[in-house]
VMD Tcl script that draws the C-alpha trace (Angstrom):
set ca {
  {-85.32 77.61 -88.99}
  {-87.50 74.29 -88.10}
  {-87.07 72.99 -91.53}
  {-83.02 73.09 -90.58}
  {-83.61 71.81 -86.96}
  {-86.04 68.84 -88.48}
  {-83.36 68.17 -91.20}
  {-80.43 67.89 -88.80}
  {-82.21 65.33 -86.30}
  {-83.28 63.54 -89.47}
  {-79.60 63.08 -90.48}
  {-78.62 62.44 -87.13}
  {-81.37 59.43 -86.82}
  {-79.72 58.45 -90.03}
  {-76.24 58.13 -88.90}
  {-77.44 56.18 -85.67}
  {-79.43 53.68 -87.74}
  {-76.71 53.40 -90.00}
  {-74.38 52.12 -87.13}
  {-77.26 49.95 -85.64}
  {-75.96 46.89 -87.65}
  {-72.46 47.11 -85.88}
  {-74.31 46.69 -82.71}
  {-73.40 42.95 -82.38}
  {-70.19 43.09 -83.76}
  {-69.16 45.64 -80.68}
  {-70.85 43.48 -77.84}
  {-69.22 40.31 -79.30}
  {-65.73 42.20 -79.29}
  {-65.89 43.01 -75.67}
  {-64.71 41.05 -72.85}
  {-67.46 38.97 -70.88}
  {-67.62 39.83 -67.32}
  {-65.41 37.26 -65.85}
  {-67.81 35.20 -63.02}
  {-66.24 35.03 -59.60}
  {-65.17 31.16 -59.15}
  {-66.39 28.57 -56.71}
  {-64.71 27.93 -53.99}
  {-65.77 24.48 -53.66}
  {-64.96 23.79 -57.48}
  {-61.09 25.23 -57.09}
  {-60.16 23.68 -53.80}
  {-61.27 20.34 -55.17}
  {-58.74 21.07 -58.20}
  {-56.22 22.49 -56.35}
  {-56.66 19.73 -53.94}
  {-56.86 16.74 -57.38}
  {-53.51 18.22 -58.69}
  {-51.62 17.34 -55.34}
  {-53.14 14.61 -54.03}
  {-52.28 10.73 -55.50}
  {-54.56 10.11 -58.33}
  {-56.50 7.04 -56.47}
  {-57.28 9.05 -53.69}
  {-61.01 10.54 -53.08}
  {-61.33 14.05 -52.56}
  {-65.30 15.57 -50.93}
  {-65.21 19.50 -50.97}
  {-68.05 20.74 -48.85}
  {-68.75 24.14 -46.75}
  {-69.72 22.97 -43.14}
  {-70.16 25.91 -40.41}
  {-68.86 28.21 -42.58}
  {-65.83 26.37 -43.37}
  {-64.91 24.92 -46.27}
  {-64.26 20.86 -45.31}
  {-62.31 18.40 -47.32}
  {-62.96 14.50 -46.93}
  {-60.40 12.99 -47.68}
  {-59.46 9.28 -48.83}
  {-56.50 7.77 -49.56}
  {-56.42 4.81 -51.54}
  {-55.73 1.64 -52.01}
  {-56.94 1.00 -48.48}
  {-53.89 -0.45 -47.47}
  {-52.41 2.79 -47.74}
  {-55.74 4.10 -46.19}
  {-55.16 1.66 -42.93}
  {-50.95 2.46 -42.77}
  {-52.10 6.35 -42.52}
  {-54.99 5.57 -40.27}
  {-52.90 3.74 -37.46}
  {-50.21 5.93 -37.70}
  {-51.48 9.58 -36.57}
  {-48.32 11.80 -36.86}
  {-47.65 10.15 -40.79}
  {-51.50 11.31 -41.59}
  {-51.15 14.67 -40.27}
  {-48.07 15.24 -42.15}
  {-49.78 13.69 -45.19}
  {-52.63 15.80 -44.79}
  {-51.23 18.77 -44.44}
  {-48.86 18.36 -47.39}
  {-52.07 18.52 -49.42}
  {-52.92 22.29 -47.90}
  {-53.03 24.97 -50.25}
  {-50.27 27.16 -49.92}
  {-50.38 30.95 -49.31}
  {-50.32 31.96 -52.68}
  {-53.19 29.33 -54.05}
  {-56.44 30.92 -55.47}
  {-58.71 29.46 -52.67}
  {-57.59 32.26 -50.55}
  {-58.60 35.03 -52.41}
  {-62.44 33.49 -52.69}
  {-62.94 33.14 -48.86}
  {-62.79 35.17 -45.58}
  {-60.03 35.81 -43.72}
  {-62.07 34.05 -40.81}
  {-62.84 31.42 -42.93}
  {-60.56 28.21 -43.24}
  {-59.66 25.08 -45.33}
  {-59.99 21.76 -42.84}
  {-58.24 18.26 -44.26}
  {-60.43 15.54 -42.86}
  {-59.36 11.72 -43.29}
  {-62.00 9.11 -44.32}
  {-61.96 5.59 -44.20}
  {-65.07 3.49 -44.67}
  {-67.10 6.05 -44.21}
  {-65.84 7.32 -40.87}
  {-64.26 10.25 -40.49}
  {-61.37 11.06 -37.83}
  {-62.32 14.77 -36.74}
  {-59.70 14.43 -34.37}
  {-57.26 14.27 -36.90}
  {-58.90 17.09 -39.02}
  {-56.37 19.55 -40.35}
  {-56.43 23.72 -40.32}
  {-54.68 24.65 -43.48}
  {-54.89 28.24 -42.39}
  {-53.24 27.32 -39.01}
  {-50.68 25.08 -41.50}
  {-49.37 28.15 -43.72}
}
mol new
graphics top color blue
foreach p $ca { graphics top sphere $p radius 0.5 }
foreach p [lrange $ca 0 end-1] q [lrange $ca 1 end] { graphics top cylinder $p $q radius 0.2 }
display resetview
């Protein structure tokens, strides 16, 4: 009876070893587990695909918020915008992702997306932007 027993588990150690070799060919063939994306690295791109293409985008978290410098250029637009609050706040928020956008998914529900204008290096918190408040 053990010389059966030892014959079958050597057969079975056969098969396996025999399949060893496909090893590689299975792992390839499976889908790689997808990472979950940043959220600085979409909002900048889903910020870049509606913004002018002159204008500087900064994507950054700050107190847990995810805050967007943003510059228009050339800087006579940049001064037209600055000087005329209601136009900038429109323009801003005209640049906020909408409901449906990908960003929203990757953050809290108590998190938010803030628009912040930049010229020269100074920013106008005042005129910062809630896109959350926005949708």
């Amino acid at each position: 009876m053990t010389g059966e027993v030892d014959a079958a588990k050597g057969e079975e150690i056969v098969r396996n070893l025999a399949l060893l070799p496909l090893l590689p060919l299975i792992l390839l063939a499976m889908p790689a587990q997808s990472q979950q994306a940043d959220p600085v690295t979409v909002l900048t791109s889903e910020l870049r695909a509606h913004a002018p293409d002159k204008w500087e985008l900064r994507v950054r978290w700050r107190d847990g918020q995810l805050l967007a410098s943003v510059t228009p250029w050339p800087y006579q637009k940049t001064f037209d915008l600055w000087y005329d609050t209601p136009k900038l706040m429109e323009t801003l928020a005209s640049l906020c992702p909408g409901p449906g956008e990908e960003i929203w998914k990757l953050i809290g529900a108590e998190q938010d997306v803030i628009l912040e204008p930049t010229v020269g290096g100074k920013s106008a918190v005042e005129a910062r932007v809630s896109c959350r408040k926005t949708n």
